[in-house]
C-alpha positions, 0 to 999 in steps of 0.5 A: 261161341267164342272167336278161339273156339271157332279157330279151335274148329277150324284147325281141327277140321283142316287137319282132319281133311289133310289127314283123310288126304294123307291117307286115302293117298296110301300115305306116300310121298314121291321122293323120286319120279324116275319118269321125268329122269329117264333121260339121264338114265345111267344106262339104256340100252340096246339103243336109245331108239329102242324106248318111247315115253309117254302115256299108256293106257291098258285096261282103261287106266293111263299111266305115263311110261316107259315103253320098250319096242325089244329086250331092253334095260335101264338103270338108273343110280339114285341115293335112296332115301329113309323109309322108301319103296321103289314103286313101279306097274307092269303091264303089256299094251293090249295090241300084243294081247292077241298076239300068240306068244310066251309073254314078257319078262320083267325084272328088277334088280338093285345093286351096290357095292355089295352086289345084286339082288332080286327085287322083282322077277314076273312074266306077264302073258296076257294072250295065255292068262286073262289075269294078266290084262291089266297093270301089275303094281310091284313094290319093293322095300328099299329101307335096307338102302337107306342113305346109300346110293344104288343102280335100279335095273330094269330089264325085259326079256323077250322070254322066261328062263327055260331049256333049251333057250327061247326068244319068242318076241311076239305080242311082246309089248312092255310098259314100265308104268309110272317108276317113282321111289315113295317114302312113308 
């Protein structure tokens, strides 16, 4: 065999493994990892002291987190880039499994200068539903953003919307895990 046919080889098998990585991976890219930017957050609030950030683990899998300890929100301003996604799990830490309770709420809003929409709205009670032990990957589809920048708002509350008003805070143990924005 000749030296170009075996570099020939070469290259088409490097790209056939680089690809097979590509796509095994679900062919994205972290474009922005709001983990590590946490500490510049635009907003936090109640207080700084009502968030921890660290590794959490819920049903055997560990992800690097935002942990609230109460009814909370951060938003952060970033410029969106082309074809991306905000990509984010939710889940409740197992100790406030056992804990009767209404569950979590989490909500994702995105805002510019046009205003507010819904990108993602989802209680999470996993005392009252076995399906909701575990992480719950959200994805919202950012592309109408592209270029511009916006505020990403992540909120928890301590109960669902209802009449009258509850605020039952018990098991309430929220994890916002590994936020990034992905581009494809």
């Amino acid at each position: 065999m000749k030296p170009s046919s075996l570099v020939i080889i070469g290259v088409v098998v490097l790209a056939a493994v680089g690809g097979w990585f590509f796509l095994r991976s679900g062919g994205e890219t972290v474009a922005v990892d709001l983990m590590s930017q946490f500490e510049s957050a635009k907003e936090r609030r109640p207080r700084l002291e009502s968030f921890t950030v660290g590794n959490a683990t819920i049903a055997g899998t560990t992800l690097n987190a935002i942990l609230p300890n109460e009814p909370s929100r951060v938003v952060y301003t970033v410029k969106v880039p082309e074809r991306a996604a905000l990509k984010v799990s939710l889940g409740v830490l197992e100790p406030g499994w056992t804990v009767a309770g209404d569950g979590v709420m989490f909500k994702i809003v995105l805002a510019d200068s046009r205003g507010y929409v819904d990108c993602a709205n989802l209680v999470l009670n996993p005392f009252g539903s076995a399906g909701d032990k575990g992480w719950r990957e959200v994805e919202c589809d950012l592309s109408e953003y592209s270029g511009e920048t916006i505020d990403i708002l992540f909120n928890t509350y301590s109960s669902a919307p209802q009449r009258p008003p509850r605020d039952d805070k018990n098991g309430d143990l929220p994890a916002w895990g590994a936020p990034r924005i992905i581009t494809r």
